[in-house]
C-alpha positions as CSV (number, residue, x, y, z in Angstrom):
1,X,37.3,14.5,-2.3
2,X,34.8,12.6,-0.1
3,X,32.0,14.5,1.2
4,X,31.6,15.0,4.9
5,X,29.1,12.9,6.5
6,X,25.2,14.3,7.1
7,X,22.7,13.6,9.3
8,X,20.7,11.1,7.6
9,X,17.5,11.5,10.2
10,X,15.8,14.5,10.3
11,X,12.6,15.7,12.0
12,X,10.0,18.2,10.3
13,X,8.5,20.8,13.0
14,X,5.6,22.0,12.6
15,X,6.9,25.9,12.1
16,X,5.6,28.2,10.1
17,X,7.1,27.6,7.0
18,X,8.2,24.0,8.4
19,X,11.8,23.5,9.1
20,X,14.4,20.4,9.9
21,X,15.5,19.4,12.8
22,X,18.2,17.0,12.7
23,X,18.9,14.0,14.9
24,X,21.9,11.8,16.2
25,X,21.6,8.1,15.1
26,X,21.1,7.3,19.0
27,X,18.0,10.0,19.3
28,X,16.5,8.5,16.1
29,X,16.8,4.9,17.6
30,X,15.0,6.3,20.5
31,X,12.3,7.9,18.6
32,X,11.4,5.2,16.7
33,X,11.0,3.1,20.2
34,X,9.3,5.5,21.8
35,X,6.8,5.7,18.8
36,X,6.4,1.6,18.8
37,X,5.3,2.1,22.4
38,X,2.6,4.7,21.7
39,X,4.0,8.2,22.0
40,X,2.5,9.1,18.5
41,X,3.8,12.7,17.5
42,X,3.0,16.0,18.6
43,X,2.0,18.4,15.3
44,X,3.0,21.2,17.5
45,X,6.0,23.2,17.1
46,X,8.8,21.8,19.1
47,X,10.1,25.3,18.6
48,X,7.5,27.4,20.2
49,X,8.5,31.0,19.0
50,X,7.0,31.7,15.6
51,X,9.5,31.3,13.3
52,X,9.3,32.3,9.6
53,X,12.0,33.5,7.2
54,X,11.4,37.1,7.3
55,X,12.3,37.2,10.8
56,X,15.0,34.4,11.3
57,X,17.7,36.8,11.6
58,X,16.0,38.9,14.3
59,X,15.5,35.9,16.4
60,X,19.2,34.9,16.0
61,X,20.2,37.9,17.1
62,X,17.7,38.5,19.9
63,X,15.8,35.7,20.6
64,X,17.5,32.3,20.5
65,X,17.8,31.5,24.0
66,X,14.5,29.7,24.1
67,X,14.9,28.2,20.7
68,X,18.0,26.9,20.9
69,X,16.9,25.1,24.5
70,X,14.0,23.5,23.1
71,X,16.0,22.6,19.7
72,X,18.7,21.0,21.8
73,X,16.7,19.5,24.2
74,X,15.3,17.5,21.6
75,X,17.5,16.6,19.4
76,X,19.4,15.1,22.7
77,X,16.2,13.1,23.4
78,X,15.1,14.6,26.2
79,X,11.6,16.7,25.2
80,X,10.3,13.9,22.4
81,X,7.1,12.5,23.6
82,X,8.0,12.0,27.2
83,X,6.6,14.3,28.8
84,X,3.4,14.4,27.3
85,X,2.8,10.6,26.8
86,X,0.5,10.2,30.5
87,X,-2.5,12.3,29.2
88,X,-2.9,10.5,25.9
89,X,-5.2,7.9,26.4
90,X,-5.9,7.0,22.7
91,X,-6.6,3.0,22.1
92,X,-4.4,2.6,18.6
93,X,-1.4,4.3,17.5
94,X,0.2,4.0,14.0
95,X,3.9,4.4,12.0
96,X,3.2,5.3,8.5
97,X,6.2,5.0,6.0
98,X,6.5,6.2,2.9
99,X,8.5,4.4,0.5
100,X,9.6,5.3,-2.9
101,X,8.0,3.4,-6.0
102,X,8.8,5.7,-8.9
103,X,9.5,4.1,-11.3
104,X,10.4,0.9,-9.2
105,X,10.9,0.4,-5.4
106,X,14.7,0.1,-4.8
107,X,16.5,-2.2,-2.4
108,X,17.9,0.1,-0.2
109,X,14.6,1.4,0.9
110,X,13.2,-1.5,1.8
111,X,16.1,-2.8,3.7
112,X,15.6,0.6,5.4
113,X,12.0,-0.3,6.0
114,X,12.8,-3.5,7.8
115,X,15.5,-1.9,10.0
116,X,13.1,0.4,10.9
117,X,10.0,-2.2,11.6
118,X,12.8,-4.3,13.6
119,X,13.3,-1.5,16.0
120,X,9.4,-0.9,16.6
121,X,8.6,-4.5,16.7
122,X,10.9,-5.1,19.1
123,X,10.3,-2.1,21.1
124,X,5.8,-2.5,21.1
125,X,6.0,-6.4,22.3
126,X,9.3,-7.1,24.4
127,X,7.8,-5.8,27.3
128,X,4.4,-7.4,26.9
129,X,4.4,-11.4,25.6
130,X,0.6,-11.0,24.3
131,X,1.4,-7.9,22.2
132,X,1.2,-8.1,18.5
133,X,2.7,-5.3,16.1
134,X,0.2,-5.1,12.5
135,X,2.2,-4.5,9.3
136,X,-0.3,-3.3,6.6
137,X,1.7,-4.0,2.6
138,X,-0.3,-1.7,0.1
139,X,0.2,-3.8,-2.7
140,X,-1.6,-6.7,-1.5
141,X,-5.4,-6.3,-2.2
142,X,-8.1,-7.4,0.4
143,X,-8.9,-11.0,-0.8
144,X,-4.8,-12.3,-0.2
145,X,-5.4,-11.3,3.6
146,X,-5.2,-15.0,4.6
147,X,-2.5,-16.0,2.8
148,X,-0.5,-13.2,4.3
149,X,-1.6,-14.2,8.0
150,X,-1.0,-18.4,6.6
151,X,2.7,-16.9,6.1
152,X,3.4,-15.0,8.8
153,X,2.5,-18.1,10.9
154,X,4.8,-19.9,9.1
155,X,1.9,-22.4,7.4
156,X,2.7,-21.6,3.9
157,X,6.0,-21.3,1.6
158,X,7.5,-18.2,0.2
159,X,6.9,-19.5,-3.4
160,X,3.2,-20.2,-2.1
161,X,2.4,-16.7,-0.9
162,X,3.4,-15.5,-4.2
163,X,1.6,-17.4,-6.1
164,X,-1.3,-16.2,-4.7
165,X,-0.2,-12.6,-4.9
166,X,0.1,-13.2,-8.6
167,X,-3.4,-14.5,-8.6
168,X,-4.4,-11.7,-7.0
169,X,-2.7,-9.5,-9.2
170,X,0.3,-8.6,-7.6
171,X,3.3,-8.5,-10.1
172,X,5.9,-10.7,-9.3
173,X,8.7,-7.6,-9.8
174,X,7.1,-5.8,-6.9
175,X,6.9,-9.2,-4.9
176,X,10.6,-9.6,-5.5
177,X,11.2,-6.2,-4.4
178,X,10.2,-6.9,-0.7
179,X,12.4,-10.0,-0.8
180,X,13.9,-8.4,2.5
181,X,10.7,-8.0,4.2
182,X,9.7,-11.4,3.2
183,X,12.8,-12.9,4.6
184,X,12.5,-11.0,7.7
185,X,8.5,-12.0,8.4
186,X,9.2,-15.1,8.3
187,X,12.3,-14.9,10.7
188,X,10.0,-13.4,13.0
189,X,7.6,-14.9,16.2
190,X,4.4,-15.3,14.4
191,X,2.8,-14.0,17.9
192,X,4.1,-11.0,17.5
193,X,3.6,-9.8,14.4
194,X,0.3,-9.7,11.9
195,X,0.7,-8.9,8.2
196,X,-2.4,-6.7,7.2
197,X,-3.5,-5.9,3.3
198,X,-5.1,-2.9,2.6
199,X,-5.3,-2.5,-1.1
200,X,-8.9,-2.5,-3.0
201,X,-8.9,-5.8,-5.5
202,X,-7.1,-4.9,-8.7
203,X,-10.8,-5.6,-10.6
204,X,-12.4,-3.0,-8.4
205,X,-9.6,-0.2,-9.0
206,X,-9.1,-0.7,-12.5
207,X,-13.6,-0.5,-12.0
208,X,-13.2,2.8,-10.7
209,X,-10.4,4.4,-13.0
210,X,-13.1,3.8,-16.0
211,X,-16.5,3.9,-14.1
212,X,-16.1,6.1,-10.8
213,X,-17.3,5.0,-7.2
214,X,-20.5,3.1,-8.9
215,X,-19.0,0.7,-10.7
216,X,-17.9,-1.2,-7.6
217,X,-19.3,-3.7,-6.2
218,X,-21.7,-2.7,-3.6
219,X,-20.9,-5.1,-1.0
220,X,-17.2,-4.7,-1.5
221,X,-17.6,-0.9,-1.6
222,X,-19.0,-1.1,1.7
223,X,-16.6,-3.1,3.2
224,X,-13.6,-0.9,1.7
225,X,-15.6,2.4,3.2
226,X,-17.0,2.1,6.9
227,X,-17.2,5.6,7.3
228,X,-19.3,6.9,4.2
229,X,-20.9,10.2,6.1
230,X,-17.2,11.4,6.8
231,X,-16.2,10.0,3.2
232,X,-18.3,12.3,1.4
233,X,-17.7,15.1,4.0
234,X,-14.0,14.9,3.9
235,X,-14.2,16.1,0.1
236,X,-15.4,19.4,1.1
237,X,-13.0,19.9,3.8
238,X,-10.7,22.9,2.4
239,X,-8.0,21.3,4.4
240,X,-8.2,18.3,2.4
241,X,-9.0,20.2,-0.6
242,X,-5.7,21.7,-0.5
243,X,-3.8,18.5,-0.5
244,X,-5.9,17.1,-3.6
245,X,-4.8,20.4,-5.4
246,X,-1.7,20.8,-4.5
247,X,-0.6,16.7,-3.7
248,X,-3.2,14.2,-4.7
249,X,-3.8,15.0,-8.2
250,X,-0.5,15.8,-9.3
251,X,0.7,12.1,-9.7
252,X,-2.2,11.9,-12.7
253,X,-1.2,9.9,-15.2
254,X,-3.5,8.6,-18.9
255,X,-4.8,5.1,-18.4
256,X,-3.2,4.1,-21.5
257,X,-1.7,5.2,-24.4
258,X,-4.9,2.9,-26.0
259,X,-7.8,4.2,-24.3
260,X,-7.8,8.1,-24.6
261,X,-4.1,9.6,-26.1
262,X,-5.5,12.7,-25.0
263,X,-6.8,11.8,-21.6
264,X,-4.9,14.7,-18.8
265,X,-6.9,16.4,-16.1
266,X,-8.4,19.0,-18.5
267,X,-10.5,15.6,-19.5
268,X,-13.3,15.9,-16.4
269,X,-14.4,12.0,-16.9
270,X,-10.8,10.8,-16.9
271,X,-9.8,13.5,-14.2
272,X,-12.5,12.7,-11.8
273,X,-11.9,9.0,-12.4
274,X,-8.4,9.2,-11.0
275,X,-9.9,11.2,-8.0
276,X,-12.1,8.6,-7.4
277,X,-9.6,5.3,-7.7
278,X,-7.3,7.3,-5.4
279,X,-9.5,8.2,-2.4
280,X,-10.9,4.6,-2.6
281,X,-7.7,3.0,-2.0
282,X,-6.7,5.6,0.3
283,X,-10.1,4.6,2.3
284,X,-9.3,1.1,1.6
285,X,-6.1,1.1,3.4
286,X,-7.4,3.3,6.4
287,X,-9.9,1.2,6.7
288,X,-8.6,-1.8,6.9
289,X,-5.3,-0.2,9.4
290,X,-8.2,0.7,11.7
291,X,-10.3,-2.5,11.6
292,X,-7.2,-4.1,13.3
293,X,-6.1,-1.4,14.9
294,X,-9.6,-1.2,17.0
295,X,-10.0,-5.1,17.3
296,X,-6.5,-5.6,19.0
297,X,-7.2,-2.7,21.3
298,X,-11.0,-4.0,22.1
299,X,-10.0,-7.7,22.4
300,X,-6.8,-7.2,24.4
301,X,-7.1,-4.3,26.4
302,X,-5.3,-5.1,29.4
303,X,-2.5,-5.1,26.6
304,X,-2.4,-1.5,26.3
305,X,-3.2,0.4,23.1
306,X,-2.6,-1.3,19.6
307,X,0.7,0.0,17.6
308,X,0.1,-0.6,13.6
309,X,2.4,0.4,10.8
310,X,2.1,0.3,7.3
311,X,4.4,0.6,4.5
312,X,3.0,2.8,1.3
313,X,4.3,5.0,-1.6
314,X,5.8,8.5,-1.0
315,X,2.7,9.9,-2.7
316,X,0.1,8.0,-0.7
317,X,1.5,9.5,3.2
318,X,3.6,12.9,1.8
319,X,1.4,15.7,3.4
320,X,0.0,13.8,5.7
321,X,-3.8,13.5,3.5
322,X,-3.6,10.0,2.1
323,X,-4.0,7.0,4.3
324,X,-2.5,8.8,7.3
325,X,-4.6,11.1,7.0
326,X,-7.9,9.4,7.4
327,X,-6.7,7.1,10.3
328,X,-8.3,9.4,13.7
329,X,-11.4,9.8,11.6
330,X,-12.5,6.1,10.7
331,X,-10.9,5.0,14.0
332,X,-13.2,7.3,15.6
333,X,-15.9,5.9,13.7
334,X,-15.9,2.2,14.6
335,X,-15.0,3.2,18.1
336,X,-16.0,6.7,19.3
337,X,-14.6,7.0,21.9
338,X,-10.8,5.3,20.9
339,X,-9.3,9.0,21.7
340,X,-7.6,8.1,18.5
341,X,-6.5,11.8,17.1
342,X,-3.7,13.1,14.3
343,X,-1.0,13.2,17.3
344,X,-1.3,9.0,17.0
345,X,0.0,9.3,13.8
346,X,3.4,9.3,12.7
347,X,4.7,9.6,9.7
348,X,7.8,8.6,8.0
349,X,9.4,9.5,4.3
350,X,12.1,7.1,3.3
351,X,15.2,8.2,1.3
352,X,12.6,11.0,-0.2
353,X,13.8,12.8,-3.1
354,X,12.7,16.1,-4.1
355,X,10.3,14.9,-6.9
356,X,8.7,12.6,-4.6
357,X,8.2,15.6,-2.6
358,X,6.4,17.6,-6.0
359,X,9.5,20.2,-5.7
360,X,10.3,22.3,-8.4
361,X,13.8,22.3,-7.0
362,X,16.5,20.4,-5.7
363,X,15.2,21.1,-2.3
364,X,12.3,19.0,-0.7
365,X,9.5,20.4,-0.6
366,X,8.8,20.8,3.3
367,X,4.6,22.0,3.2
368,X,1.7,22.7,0.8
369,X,-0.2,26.1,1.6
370,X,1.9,28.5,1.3
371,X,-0.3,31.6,-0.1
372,X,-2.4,33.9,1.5
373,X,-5.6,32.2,1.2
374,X,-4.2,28.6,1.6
375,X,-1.9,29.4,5.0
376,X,-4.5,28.3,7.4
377,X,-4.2,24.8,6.0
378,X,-0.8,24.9,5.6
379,X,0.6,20.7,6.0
380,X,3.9,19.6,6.5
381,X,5.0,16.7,4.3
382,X,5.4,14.4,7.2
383,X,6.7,14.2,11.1
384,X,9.9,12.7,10.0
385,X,12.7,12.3,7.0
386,X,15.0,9.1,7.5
387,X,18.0,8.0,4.8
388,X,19.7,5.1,4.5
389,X,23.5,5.3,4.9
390,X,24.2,4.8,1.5
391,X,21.7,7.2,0.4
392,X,23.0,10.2,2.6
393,X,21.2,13.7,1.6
394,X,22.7,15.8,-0.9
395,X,23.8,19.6,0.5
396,X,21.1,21.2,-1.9
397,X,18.5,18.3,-0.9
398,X,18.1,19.4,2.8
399,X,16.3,22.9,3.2
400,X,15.6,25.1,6.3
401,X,17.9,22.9,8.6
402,X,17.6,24.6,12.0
403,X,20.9,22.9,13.8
């Protein structure tokens, strides 16, 4: 027996706990446009009564009238950014997606990347010939960032920006897994779209992993962290503190089976190590996405605000506290007054599994912070959940679906 067809888009609202809203194909098509042309994404609840499950059945019974109106109105495409796109006035806006890597990237998500990157490209520069879209690859460290803009121009080969990626580094299985992005940069108009790398040098992560912060380079350190006031003050924010407890750390793994067999996060050096290398590359990144982000919007301002995506792994965008997550901050700090807040940011998990997620279920996991002292920080694990057709959620994958 076949199963009936799903929605495979979904949006997360910000509800308390957060819940699913899906989306027709046409909507999500719409979205994504809308996004490319700088609506970012509310983080408040598109449905405004409180929901939670204790009172679900209540509200069903009593109070759906203006739930289901602002459910429906959205998920017809009439309430998504629209109406509250004329009072943003922030100078950059970004598209984060999160793409599985565990243990290897698969095909099918990245041909659902670069449908996805074809819609926004399309939709942030057909109206505007002087408009370029940035694409920001996490795998490619900072030293390759010329080769990457020699290919998107078309100046170099295919096998030649590999070879330099290997140089760099960059294994050649995780090159050949963005064969389809390759192919469909270079079909692209060199104008209008820049490729971006944000990762730290593989020297200076593997530096980190054994020495902590210190044993980088201090003039690369510097240029992977703009913002080092709000660097060391984001690690006591309880906000982010949450998502290193409950997100960040939980993807620890030994350095090698050589080095320390009994390494784990009991093992404070090798535990505060992993801290470190990930918050560096997760500053790397957003620092980097920013740098462009800010210079396109300060060297072509008559062109409206910049539009920036990035492709990275699941673990480095899920609960919005990884590179996503420091975006408004370090935008903020290059140019005060860019406006640039969490609302330009938008989010994205591709095909996402409930693993990827950290579930202990078959579920997704939908938030972090649900207990008593951790539900004033309580995140969602991103604005939206998008499946390739061939990948359609499972029945038990999809929890708290609201229509």
């Amino acid at each position: 027996m076949t199963a009936a067809p799903r929605p495979l888009y979904y949006r997360v609202d910000s509800t308390t706990p957060p819940t699913l809203l899906s989306l027709p194909p046409a909507n999500a098509q719409t979205i994504l446009k809308q996004v490319a042309q700088g609506s970012g994404t509310d983080k408040q609840a598109i449905v405004v009564d409180t929901i939670n499950l204790n009172n679900m059945l209540n509200k069903a019974v009593f109070g759906t009238v203006d739930v289901v109106t602002n459910v429906a109105n959205f998920v017809s495409g009439k309430t998504n950014s629209d109406e509250s796109t004329t009072d943003k006035n922030w100078q950059a806006s970004f598209a984060c997606l999160g793409i599985n890597n565990k243990p290897t990237v698969s095909n099918d998500d990245v041909q659902l990347a670069v449908s996805m990157l074809q819609t926004m490209l399309s939709a942030a520069t057909t109206n505007n010939k002087n408009k370029k879209m940035g694409l920001g690859l996490y795998f490619c460290p900072y030293s390759t960032q010329s080769i990457l803009q020699q290919y998107s121009a078309g100046q170099v080969t295919l096998e030649q920006l590999q070879q330099s990626l290997l140089d760099a580094g960059v294994s050649l299985e995780t090159q050949q897994a963005y064969q389809p992005l390759w192919d469909w940069v270079a079909s692209c108009d060199p104008n209008r779209l820049d490729l971006i790398a944000l990762a730290p040098e593989v020297a200076d992560i593997a530096a980190v992993r054994s020495q902590g912060i210190p044993g980088v380079n201090a003039e690369r350190r510097a240029q992977y962290v703009v913002d080092a006031p709000g660097f060391i003050a984001l690690t006591q924010n309880p906000k982010f503190k949450l998502y290193t407890d409950r997100s960040l750390l939980k993807d620890f793994t030994a350095l090698s089976t050589t080095t320390d067999k009994k390494e784990a996060p009991e093992d404070s050096g090798a535990f505060n190590n992993y801290f470190a290398e990930r918050i560096l590359v997760h500053e790397a990144g957003a620092t980097a996405l920013a740098r462009y982000a800010m210079m396109q919007s300060t060297t072509n301002s008559k062109d409206g605000a910049s539009f920036v995506t990035m492709l990275a792994p699941t673990a480095d965008v899920r609960f919005l506290g990884g590179i996503n997550g420091r975006l408004p901050r370090i935008c903020q700090a290059l140019v005060p007054n860019c406006g640039v807040t969490d609302n330009a940011v938008t989010t994205f998990l591709l095909n996402p599994t409930a693993a990827g997620t950290l579930s202990q279920t078959r579920y997704l996991r939908l938030e972090i912070g649900t207990g008593p002292e951790t539900l004033a920080y309580q995140t969602k694990v991103a604005d939206y959940l998008w499946f390739s057709a061939n990948q359609m959620p499972a029945v038990n994958l999809i929890p708290r679906l609201m229509n």
